[in-house]
OpenMM code with the backbone's topology and positions (N, CA, C; nanometers):
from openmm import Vec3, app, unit

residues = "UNK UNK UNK UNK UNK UNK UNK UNK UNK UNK UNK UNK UNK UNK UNK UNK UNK UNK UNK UNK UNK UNK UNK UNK UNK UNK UNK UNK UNK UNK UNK UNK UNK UNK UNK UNK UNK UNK UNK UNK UNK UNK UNK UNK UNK UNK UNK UNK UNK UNK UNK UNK UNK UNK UNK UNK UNK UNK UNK UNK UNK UNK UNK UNK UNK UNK UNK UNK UNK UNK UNK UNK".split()
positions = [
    Vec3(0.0835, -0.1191, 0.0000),
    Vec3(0.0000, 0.0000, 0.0000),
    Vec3(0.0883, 0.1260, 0.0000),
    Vec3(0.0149, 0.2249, -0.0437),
    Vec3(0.0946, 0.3782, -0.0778),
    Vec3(0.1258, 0.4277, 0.0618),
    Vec3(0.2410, 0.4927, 0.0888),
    Vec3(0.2511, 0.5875, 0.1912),
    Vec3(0.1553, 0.6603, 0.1321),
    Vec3(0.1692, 0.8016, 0.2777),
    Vec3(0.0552, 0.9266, 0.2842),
    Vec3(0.1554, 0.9924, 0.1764),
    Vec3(0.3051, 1.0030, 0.2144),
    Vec3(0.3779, 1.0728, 0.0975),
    Vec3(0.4186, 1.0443, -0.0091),
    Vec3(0.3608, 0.9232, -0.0581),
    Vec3(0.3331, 0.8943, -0.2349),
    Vec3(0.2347, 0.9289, -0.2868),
    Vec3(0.0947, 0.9037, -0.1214),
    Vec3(0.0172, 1.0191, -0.1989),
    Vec3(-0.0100, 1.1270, -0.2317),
    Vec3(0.0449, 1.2014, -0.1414),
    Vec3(0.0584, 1.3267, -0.1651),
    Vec3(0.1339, 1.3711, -0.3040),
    Vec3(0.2218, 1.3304, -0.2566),
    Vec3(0.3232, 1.3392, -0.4140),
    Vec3(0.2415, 1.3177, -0.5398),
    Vec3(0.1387, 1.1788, -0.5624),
    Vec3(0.0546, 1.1383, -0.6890),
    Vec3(-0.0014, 1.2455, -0.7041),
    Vec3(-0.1151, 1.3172, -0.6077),
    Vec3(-0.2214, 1.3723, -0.6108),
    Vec3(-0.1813, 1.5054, -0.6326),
    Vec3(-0.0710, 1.5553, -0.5765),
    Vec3(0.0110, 1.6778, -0.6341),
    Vec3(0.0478, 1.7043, -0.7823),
    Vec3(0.0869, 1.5891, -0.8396),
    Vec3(0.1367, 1.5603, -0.9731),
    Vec3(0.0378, 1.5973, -1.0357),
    Vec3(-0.0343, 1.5013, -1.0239),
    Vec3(-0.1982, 1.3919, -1.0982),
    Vec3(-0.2906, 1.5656, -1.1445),
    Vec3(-0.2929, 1.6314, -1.0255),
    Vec3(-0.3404, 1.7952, -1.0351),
    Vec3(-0.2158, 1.9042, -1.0592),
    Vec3(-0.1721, 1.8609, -1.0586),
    Vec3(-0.0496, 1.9795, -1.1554),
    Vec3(-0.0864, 2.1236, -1.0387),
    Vec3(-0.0514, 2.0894, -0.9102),
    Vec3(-0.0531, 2.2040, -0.8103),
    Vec3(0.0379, 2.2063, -0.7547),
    Vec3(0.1230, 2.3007, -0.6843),
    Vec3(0.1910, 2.3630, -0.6488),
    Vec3(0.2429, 2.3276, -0.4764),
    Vec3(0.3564, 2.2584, -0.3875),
    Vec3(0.3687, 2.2563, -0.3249),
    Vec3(0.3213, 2.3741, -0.1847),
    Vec3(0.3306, 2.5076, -0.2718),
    Vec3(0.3187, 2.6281, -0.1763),
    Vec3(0.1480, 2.6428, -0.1482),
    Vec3(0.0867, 2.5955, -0.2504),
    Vec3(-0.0417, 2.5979, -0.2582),
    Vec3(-0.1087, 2.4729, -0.1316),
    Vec3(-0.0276, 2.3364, -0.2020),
    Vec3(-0.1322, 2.2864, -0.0448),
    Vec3(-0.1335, 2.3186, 0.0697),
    Vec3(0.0542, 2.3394, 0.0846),
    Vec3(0.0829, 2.3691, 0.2401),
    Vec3(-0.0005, 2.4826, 0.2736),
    Vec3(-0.0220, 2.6039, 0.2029),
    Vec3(-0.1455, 2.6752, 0.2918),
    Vec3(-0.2506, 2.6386, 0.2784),
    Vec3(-0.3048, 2.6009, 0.1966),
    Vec3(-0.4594, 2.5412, 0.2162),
    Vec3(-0.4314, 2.4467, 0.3463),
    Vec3(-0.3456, 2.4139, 0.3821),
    Vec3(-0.3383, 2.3041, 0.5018),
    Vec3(-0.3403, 2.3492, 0.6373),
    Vec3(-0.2854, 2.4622, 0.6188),
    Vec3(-0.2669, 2.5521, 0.7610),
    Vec3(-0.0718, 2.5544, 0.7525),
    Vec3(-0.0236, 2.4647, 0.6906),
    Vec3(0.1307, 2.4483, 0.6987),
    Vec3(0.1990, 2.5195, 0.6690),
    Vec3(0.3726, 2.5402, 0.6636),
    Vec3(0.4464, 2.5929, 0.6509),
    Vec3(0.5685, 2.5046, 0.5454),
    Vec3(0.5459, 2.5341, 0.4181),
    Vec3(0.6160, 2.4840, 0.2737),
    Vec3(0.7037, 2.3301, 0.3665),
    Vec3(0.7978, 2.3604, 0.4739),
    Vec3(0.8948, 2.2869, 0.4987),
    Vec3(0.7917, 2.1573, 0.6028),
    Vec3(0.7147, 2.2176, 0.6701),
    Vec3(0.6459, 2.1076, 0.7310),
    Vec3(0.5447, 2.0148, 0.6382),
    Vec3(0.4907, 2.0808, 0.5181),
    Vec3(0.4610, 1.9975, 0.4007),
    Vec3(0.5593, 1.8985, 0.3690),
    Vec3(0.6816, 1.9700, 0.3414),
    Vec3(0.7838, 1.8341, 0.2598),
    Vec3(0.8305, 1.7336, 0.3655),
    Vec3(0.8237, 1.7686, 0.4819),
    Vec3(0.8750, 1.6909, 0.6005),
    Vec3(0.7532, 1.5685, 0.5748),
    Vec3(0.6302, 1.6146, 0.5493),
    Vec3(0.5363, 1.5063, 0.5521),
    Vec3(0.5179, 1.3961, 0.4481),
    Vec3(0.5485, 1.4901, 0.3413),
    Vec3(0.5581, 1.3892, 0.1691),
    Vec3(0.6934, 1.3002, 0.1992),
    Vec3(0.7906, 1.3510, 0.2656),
    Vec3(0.9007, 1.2631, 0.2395),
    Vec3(0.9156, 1.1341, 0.3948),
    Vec3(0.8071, 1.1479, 0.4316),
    Vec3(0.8131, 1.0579, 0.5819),
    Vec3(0.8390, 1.0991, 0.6868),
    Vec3(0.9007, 1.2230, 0.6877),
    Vec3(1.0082, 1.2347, 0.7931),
    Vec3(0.8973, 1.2525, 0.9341),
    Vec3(0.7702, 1.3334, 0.9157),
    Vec3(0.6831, 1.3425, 1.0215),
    Vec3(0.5804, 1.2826, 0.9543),
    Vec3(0.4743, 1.2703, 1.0868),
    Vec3(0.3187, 1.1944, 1.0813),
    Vec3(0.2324, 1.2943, 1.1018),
    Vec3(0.1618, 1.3771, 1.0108),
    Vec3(0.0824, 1.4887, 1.0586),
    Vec3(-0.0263, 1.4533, 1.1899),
    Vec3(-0.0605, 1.5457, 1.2304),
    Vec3(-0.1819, 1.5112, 1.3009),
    Vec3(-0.3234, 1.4915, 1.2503),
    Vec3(-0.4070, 1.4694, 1.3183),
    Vec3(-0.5433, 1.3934, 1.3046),
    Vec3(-0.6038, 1.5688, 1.2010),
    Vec3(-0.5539, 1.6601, 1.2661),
    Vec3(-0.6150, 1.7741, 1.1421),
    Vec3(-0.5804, 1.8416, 1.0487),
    Vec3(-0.4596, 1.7955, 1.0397),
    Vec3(-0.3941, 1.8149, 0.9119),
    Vec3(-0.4203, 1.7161, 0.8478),
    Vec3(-0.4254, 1.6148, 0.9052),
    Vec3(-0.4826, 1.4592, 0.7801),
    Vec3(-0.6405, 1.5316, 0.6959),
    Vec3(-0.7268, 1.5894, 0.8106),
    Vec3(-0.8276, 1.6054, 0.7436),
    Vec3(-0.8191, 1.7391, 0.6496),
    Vec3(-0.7411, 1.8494, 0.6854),
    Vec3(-0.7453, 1.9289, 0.6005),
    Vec3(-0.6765, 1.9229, 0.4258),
    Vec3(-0.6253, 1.8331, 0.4198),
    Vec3(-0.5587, 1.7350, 0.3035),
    Vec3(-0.6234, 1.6511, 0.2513),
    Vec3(-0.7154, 1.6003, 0.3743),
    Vec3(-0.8252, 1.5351, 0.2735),
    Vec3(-0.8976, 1.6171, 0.1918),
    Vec3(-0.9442, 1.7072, 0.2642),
    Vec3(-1.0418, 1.8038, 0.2255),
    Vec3(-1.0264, 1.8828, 0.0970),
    Vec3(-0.8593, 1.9383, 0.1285),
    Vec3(-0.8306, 1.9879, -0.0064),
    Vec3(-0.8294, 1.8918, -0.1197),
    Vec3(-0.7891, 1.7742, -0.0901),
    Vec3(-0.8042, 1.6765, -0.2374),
    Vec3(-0.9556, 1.6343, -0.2245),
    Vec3(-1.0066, 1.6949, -0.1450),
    Vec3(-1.1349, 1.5564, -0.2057),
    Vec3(-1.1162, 1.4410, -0.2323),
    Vec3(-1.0108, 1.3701, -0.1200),
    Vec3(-1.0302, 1.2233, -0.0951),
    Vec3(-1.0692, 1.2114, 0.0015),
    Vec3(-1.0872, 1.0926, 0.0448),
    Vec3(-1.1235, 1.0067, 0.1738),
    Vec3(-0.9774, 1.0029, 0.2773),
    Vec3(-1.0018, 1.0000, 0.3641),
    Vec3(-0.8403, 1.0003, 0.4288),
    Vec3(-0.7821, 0.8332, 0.4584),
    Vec3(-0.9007, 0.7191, 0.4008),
    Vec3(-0.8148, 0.5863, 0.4061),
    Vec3(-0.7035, 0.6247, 0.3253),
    Vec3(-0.8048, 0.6583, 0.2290),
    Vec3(-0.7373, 0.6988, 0.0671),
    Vec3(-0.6180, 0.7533, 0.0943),
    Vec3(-0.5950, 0.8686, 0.1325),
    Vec3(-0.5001, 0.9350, 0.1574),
    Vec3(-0.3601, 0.9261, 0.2707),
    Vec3(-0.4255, 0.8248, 0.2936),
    Vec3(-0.2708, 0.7384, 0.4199),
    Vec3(-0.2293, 0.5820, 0.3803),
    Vec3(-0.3308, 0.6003, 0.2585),
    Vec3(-0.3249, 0.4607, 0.1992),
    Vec3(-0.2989, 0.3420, 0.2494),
    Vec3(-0.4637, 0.3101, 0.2848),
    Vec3(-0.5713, 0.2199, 0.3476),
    Vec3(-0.6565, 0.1608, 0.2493),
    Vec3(-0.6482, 0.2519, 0.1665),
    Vec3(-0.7784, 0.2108, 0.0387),
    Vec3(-0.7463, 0.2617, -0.1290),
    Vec3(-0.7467, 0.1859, -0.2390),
    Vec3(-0.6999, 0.2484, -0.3487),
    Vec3(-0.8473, 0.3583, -0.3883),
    Vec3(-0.9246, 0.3466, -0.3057),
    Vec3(-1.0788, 0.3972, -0.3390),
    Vec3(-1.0548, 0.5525, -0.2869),
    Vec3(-1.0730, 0.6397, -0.3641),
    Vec3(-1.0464, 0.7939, -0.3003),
    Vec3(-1.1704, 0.8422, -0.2499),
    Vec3(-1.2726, 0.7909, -0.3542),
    Vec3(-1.3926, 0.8481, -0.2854),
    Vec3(-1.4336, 0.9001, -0.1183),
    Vec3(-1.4966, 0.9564, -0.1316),
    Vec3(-1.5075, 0.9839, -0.0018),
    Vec3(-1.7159, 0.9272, 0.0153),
    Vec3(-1.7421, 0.9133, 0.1328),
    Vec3(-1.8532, 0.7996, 0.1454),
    Vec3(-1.9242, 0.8958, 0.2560),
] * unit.nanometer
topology = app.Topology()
chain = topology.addChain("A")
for resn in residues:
    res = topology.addResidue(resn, chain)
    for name in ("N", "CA", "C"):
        topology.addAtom(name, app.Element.getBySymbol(name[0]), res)
């Protein structure tokens, strides 16, 4: 199964958006974004959701639990 930071990385790609762009939609700071795509930290329970939110996935989806993004 995908890390959270492959998905991030896909879903970044996949939408052709901008690192600087999620990290604020997230509440984050550019470097605490990449800390998260590359493993180094485990966001918390509301940053998971605000990442969901901005992708419009599901957050199995997005910690990759589920290849299903939908959200239910």
């Amino acid at each position: 199964m995908p890390t959270l930071g492959e998905r991030l990385t896909f879903l970044q790609a996949e939408r052709q958006l901008l690192k600087k762009d999620i990290a604020a939609a997230a509440g984050l700071s550019l470097m605490g974004y990449y800390r998260y795509e590359r493993g180094e930290r485990q966001p918390p329970a509301d940053v998971l959701i605000a990442l969901a939110d901005y992708f419009d996935v599901s957050l199995d989806y997005l910690v990759g639990r589920s290849d299903d993004p939908t959200r239910r």
